[in-house]
N, C-alpha and C positions, 0 to 999 in steps of 0.2 A: 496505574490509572493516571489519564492526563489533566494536568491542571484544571483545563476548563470545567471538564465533568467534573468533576473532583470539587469544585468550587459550588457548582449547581447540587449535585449531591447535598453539600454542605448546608446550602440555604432550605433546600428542599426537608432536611430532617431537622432543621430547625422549624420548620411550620410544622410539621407534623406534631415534634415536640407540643409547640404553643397551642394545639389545635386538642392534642391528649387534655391538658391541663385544664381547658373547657371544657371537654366534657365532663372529666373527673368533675370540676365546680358544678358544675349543674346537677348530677348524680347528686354528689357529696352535701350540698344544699337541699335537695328535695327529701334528703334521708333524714342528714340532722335537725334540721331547722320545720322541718316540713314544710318546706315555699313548692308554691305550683312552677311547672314549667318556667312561665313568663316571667315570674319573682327569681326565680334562681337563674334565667339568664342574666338577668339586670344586676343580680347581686354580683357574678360574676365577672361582668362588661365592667363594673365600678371598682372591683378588687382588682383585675386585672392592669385596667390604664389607670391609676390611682388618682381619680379626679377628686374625690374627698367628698362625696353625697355622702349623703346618712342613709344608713342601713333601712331595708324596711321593718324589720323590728329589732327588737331588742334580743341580742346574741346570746345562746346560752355559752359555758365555759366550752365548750365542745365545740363551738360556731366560730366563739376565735381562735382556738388556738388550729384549726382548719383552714379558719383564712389567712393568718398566720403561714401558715405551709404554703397556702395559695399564693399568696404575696414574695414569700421568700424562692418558689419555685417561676412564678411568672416574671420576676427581675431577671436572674439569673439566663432565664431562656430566650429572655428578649435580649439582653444584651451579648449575647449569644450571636444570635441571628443577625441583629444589628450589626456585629462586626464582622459576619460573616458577609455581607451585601455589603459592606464598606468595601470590605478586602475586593470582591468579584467586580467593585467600580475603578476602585485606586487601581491597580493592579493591571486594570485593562484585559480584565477577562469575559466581560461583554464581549468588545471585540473580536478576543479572540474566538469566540464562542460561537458567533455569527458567521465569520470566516470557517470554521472547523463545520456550521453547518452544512454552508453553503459548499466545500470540501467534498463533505459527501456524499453531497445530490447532486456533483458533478460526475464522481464517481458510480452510482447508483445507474446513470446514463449510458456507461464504458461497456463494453464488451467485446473479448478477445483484445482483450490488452495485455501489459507484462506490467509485476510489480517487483521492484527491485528492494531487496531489503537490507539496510546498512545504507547511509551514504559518505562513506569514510572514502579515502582516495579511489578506492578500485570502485562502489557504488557509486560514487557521483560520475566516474568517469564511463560506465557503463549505461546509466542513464542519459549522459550527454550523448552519446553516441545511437545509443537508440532512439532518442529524441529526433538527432538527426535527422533520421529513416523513416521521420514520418509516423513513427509506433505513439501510439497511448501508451503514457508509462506511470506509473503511480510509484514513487517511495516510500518508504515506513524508514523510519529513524526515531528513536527516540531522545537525541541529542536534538534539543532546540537548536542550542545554537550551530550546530552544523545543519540544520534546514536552513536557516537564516541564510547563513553565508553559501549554500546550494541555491537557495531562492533569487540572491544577489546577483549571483554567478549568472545563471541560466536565466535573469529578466522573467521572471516570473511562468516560464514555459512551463516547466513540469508540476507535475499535480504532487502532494504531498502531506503526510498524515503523520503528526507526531503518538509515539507509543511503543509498545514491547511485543514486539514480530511472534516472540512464542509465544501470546494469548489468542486465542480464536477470535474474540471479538474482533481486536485489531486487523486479523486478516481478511474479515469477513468485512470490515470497514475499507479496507482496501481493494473490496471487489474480487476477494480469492474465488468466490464460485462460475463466474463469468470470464475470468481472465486466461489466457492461454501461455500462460508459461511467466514463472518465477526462480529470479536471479537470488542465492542466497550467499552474502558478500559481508556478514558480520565476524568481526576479526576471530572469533574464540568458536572453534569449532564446535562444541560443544550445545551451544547458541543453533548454529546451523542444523543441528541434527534435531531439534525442538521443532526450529521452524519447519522443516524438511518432513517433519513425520506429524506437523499438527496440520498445514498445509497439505498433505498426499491425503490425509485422511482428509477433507474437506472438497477436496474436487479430483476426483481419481483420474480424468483425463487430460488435465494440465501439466505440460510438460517444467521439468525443474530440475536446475542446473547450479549447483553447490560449489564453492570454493572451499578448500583444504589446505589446511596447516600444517599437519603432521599424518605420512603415509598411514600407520596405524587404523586414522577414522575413515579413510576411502571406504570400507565395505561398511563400516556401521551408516554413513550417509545411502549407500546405496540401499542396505539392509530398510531405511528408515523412509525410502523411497524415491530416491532422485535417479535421475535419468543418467544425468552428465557428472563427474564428481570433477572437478578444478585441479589439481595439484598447484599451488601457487608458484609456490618456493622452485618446484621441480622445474616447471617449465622457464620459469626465471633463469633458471641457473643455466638451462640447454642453449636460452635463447644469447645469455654472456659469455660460454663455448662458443657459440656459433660466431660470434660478433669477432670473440677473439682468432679463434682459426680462420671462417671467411668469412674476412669483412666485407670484398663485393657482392657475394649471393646474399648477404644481408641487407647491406645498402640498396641492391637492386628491388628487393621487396619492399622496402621502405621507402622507395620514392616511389613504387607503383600504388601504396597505400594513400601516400601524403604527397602526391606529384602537385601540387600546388591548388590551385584553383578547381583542376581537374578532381581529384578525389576517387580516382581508382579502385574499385573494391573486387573482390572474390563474393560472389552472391549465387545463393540458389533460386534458379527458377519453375515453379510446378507446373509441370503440364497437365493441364486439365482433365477432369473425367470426362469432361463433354467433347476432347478431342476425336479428332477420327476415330476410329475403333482400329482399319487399318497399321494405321500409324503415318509418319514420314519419315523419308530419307533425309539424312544432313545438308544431304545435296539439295536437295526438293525446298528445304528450309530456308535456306540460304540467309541465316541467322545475318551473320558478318557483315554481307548486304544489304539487309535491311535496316538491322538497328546498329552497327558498327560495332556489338560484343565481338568477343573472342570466347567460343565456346573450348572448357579444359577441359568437360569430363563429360558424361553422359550418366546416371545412374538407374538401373534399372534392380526392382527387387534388394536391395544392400548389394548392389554390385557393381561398381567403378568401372568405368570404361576410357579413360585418358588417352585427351588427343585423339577424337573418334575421326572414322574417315567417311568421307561422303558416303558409304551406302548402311552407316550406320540407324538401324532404326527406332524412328523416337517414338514412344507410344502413350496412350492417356495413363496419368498417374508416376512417371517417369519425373526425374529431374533431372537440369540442366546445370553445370557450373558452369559458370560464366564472370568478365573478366573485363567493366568496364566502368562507365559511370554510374549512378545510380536512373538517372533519366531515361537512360538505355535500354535499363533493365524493365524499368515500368512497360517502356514502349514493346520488349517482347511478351511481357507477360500481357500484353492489352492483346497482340498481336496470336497469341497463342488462345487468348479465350473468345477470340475471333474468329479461330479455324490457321492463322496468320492468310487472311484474302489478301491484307493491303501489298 
């Protein structure tokens, strides 16, 4: 449970509390005493905030040692509450209260966006990157202060929700029914396989893509519903083989990722259902031409077609890898849900 709620919770069964104890006094006054309604609120109203009237009559031994109870229970629950509303002002849990609303009626608005959960090195940096791209992305962390220092970071771009990723509430506060695909990047696998199977159960068409710590949980993440399972470690380790045996095929990828300004990426592009029914040819296309990709692959069906040759053909539902900027790639996909006339 997050502090804010947690706070309001607190004040909230604090009046509940204060709110029992009147009515008990009214009850317990029209029984023992026999006062009407009106009399046993008032007797109540005067025991409670101990302004010091006189009673309306004179108390049997049963009436005080009642108010008695009434008195020694109405302190105690006010000063209760009392501190509980101190705490939720000192504290600055209004604020955050108001922010966490406002949070989720930001959220509430999203749809087919990504939530990334964890924002420990590998979540913040997958968030920043999809941020990039123009994606709606929503966090869940329950580390304040790594929101903080995430919120610093990124200037306040990314949306984000403090809490425990395996509760449903939380996911469901993060937009898990609407959203089209979730990053699960919390360090201890175990965690992930929660999230991965309280999340699959919650929206069965959302795609979800896990990180892994130890080869062992690959099929329990799968088993638990993820699409994609991560190897962390694994791929880490191929990609410092790699670097050490060939460091140009490495280098050479890494400055087409990070070539400066430019920002070169590998991206998939969908060809539309509304496309020709025909198709086109690569030729016909003249992708290169028009938006200056470099198309690497063709896919058709789960089927890889690299370095296709002009009379390769592309058809609705088909994707494109491609091999440029990101602007590039907008302009084919505009150009593709256009028929590509331009």
């Amino acid at each position: 449970m997050n502090n804010e709620t947690g706070g309001v919770k607190q004040i909230v069964v604090s009046l509940f509390l204060l709110l029992t104890v009147f009515v008990i006094g009214i009850v317990g006054y029209s029984i023992i005493e026999g006062y009407n309604p009106i009399d046993s609120f008032f007797m109540i109203m005067i025991t409670i905030s101990t302004v010091g009237y006189s009673t309306i009559t004179d108390l049997t031994q049963a009436g005080k040692v009642f108010t008695s109870l009434i008195i020694l229970a109405s302190i105690t629950i006010v000063v209760y509450a009392v501190s509980n509303i101190t705490a939720f002002l000192v504290e600055g849990r209004v604020n955050k209260f108001i922010r966490r609303r406002r949070i989720l009626k930001t959220i509430q608005k999203l749809d087919n966006h990504y939530i990334v959960i964890g924002a420990g090195d590998l979540g913040s940096t997958i968030a920043h990157e999809m941020s990039m791209r123009n994606n709606d992305v929503v966090v869940v962390e329950r580390n304040e202060e790594r929101l903080r220092d995430l919120t610093t970071k990124e200037g306040g771009k990314l949306i984000y929700i403090s809490g425990d990723a395996t509760e449903e509430e939380t996911l469901r506060n993060a937009g898990v029914d609407t959203a089209q695909g979730l990053l699960a990047c919390l360090p201890d696998d175990v965690d992930n396989i929660f999230v991965v199977l309280t999340a699959r159960g919650m929206n069965k068409r959302m795609k979800i893509i896990s990180k892994v710590t130890h080869q062992e949980n690959i099929n329990k993440l799968s088993y638990a519903g993820a699409d994609k399972v991560i190897p962390i470690q694994e791929i880490g380790a191929h990609r410092m083989v790699s670097m050490m045996l060939n460091p140009t095929i490495i280098g050479f990828l890494d400055s087409i990722s990070q070539s400066g300004s430019l920002q070169l990426r590998f991206e998939e592009v969908k060809v539309p259902r509304t496309f020709t029914k025909e198709g086109m040819s690569m030729e016909a296309l003249k992708i290169p031409q028009k938006t200056g990709l470099i198309v690497i692959a063709t896919v058709n069906d789960g089927v890889n077609k690299f370095n296709p040759s002009a009379s390769t053909l592309v058809k609705p539902g088909d994707s494109l890898m491609v091999l440029g900027e990101h602007e590039q790639v907008v302009k084919l996909q505009t150009l593709l849900n256009a028929g590509l006339e331009d």
